[in-house]
C-alpha positions as a Python dict, from the first residue, in 0.01 Angstrom:
ca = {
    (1, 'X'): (0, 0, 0),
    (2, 'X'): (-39, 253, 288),
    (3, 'X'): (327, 285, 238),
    (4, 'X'): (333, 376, -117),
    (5, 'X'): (377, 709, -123),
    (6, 'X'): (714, 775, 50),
    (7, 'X'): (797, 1125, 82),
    (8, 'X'): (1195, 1209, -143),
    (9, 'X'): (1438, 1312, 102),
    (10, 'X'): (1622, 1653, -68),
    (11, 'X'): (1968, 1750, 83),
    (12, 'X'): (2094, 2072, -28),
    (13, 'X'): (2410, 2301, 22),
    (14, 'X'): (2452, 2691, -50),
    (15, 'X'): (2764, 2923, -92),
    (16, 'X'): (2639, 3281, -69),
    (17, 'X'): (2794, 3583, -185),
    (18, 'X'): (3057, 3390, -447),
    (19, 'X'): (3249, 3647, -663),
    (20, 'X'): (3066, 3571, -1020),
    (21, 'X'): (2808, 3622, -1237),
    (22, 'X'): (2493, 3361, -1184),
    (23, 'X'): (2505, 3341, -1594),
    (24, 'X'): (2896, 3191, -1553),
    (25, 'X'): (2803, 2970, -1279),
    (26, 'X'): (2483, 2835, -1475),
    (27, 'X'): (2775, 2729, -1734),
    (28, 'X'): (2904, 2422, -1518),
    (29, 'X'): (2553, 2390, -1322),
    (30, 'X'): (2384, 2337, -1616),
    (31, 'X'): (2662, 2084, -1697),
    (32, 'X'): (2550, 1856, -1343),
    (33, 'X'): (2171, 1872, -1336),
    (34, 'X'): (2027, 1554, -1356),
    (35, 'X'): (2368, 1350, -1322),
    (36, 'X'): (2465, 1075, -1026),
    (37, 'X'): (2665, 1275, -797),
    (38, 'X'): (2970, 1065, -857),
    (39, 'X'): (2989, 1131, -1246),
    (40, 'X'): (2873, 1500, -1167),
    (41, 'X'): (3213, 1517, -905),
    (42, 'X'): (3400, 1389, -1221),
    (43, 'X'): (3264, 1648, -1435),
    (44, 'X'): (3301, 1957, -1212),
    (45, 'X'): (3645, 1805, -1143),
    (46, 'X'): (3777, 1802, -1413),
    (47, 'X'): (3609, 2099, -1622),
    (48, 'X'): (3814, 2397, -1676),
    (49, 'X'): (3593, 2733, -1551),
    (50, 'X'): (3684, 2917, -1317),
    (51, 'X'): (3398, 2842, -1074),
    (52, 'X'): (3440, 2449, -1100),
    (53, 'X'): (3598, 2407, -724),
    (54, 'X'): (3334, 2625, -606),
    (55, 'X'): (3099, 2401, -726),
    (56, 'X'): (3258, 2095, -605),
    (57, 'X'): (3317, 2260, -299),
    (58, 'X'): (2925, 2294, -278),
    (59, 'X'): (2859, 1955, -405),
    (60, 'X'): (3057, 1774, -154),
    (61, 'X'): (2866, 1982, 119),
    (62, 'X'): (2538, 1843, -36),
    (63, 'X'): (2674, 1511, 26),
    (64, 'X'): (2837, 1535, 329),
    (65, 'X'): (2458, 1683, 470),
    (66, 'X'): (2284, 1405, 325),
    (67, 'X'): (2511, 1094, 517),
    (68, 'X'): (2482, 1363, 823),
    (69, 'X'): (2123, 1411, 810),
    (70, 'X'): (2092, 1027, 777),
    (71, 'X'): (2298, 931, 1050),
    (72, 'X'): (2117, 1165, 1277),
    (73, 'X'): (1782, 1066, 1218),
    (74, 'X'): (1815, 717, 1163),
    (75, 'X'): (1723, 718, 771),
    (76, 'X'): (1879, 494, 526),
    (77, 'X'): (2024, 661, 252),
    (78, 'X'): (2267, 549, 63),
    (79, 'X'): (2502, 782, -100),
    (80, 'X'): (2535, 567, -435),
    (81, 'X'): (2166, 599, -539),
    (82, 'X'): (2245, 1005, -487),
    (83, 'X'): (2182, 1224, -799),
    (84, 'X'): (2159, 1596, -837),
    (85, 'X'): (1839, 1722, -847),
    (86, 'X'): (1844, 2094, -860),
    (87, 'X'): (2129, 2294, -965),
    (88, 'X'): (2083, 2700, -978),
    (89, 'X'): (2278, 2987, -931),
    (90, 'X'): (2069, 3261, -803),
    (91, 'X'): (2121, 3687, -833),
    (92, 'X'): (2305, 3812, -479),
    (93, 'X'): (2342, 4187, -417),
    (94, 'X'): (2525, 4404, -674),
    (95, 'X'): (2825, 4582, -538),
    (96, 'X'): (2872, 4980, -702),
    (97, 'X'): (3215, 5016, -843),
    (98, 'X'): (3369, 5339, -1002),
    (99, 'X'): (3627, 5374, -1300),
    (100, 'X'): (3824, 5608, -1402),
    (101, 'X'): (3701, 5782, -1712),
    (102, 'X'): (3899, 6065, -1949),
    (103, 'X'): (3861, 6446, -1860),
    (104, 'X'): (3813, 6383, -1477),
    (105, 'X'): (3494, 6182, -1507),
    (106, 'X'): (3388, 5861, -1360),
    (107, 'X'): (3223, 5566, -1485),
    (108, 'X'): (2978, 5351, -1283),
    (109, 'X'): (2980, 4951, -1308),
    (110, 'X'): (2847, 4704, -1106),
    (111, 'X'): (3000, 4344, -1045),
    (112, 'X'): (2779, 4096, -961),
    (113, 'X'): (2758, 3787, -671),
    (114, 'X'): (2597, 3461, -673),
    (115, 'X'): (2444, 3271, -458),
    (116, 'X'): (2458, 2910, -600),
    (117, 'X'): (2186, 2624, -467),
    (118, 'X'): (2254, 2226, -509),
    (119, 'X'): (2036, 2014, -435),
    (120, 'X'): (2079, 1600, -405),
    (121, 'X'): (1825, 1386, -364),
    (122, 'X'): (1803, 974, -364),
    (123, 'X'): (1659, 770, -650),
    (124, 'X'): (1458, 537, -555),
    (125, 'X'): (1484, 201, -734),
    (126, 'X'): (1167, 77, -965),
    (127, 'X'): (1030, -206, -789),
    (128, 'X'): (850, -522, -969),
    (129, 'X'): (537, -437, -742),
    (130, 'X'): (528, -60, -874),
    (131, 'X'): (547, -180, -1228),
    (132, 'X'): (258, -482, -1198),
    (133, 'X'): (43, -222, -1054),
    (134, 'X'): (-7, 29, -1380),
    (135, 'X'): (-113, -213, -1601),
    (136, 'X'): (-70, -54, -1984),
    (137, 'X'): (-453, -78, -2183),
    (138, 'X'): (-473, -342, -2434),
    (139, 'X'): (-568, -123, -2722),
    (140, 'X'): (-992, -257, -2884),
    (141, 'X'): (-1075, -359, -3170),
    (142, 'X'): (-1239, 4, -3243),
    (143, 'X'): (-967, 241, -3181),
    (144, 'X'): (-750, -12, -3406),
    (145, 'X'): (-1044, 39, -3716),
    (146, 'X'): (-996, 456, -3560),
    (147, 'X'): (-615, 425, -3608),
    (148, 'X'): (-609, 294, -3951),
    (149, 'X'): (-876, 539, -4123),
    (150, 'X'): (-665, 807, -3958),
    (151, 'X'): (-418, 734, -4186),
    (152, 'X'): (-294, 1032, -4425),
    (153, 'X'): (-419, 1003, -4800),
    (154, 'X'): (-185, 980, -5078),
    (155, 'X'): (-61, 1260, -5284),
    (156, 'X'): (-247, 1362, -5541),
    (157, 'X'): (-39, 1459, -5897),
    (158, 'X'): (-26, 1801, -6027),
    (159, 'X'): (-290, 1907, -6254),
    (160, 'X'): (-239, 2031, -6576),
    (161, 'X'): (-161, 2449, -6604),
    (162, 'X'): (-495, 2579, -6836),
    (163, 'X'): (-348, 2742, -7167),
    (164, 'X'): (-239, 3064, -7189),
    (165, 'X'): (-504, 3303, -7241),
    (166, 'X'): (-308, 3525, -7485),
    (167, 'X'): (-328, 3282, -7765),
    (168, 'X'): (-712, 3295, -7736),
    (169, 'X'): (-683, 3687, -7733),
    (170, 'X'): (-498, 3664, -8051),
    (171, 'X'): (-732, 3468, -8204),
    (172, 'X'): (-1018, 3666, -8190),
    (173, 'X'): (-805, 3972, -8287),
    (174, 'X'): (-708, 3820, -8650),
}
């Protein structure tokens, strides 16, 4: 049991400096997080912004780092249990751009660079030993009596509205 707590390998790739906005490449990283890395390839592959090869570009690296890594120092990993575990496209320096404006002016505007992060990582597999070892609580007798008394009460029906006070005040006028 000494060997319980294994420590998840992480693999990551970066492009710096990438010619978008991090809010347009958080459109197809949001679309990856989460995903196997072969059905997030498919997905980047075949999705129609702008920044998609970019991404896949990056992706592969991520890959590529993790068999590399493994090979080097001796680890198994195995590229099919592979999913992508974080996925961000972080702010990089704005660069200062001018535009012509009327009357001789100019007008200032910035375009923005991203640098975008993936990270893969390895599932590891539930084992039957895991499982046997968090045993789920039986639930008692007394939380079972708690559980049914919790139970909502029923609806009660609408009272009655109380007549009109007018009519009495007309009453006692005649």
């Amino acid at each position: 049991m000494a060997n319980a707590v294994e420590k998840i390998r992480e693999f990551r790739a970066e492009a710096k400096f990438q010619r978008t906005s991090p809010q347009k490449a958080k459109l197809v990283l949001d679309l990856i997080k989460g995903l196997r890395v072969e059905q997030a390839l498919n997905t980047v592959h075949f999705s129609n912004k702008r920044m998609a090869p970019v991404i896949e570009k990056v992706l592969r690296s991520a890959i590529q780092n993790a068999t590399y890594v493994s090979q080097e120092q001796g680890l198994d990993v195995d590229v099919d249990n592979l999913y992508v575990r974080t996925a961000v496209a972080n702010e990089g320096p704005r660069m200062k751009r001018i535009r012509p404006a009327p009357m001789g002016r100019a007008f200032r505007y910035q375009r923005r660079l991203a640098h975008i992060v993936v990270t893969v990582a390895e599932k590891k597999p539930v084992t039957a030993i895991s499982a046997a070892a968090e045993p789920t609580p039986a639930p008692t007798a007394k939380k079972a009596k708690k559980a049914a008394a919790a139970k909502p009460a029923a609806k009660k029906a609408a009272a009655k509205k109380a007549p009109a006070k007018k009519t009495a005040a007309k009453k006692a006028a005649k």
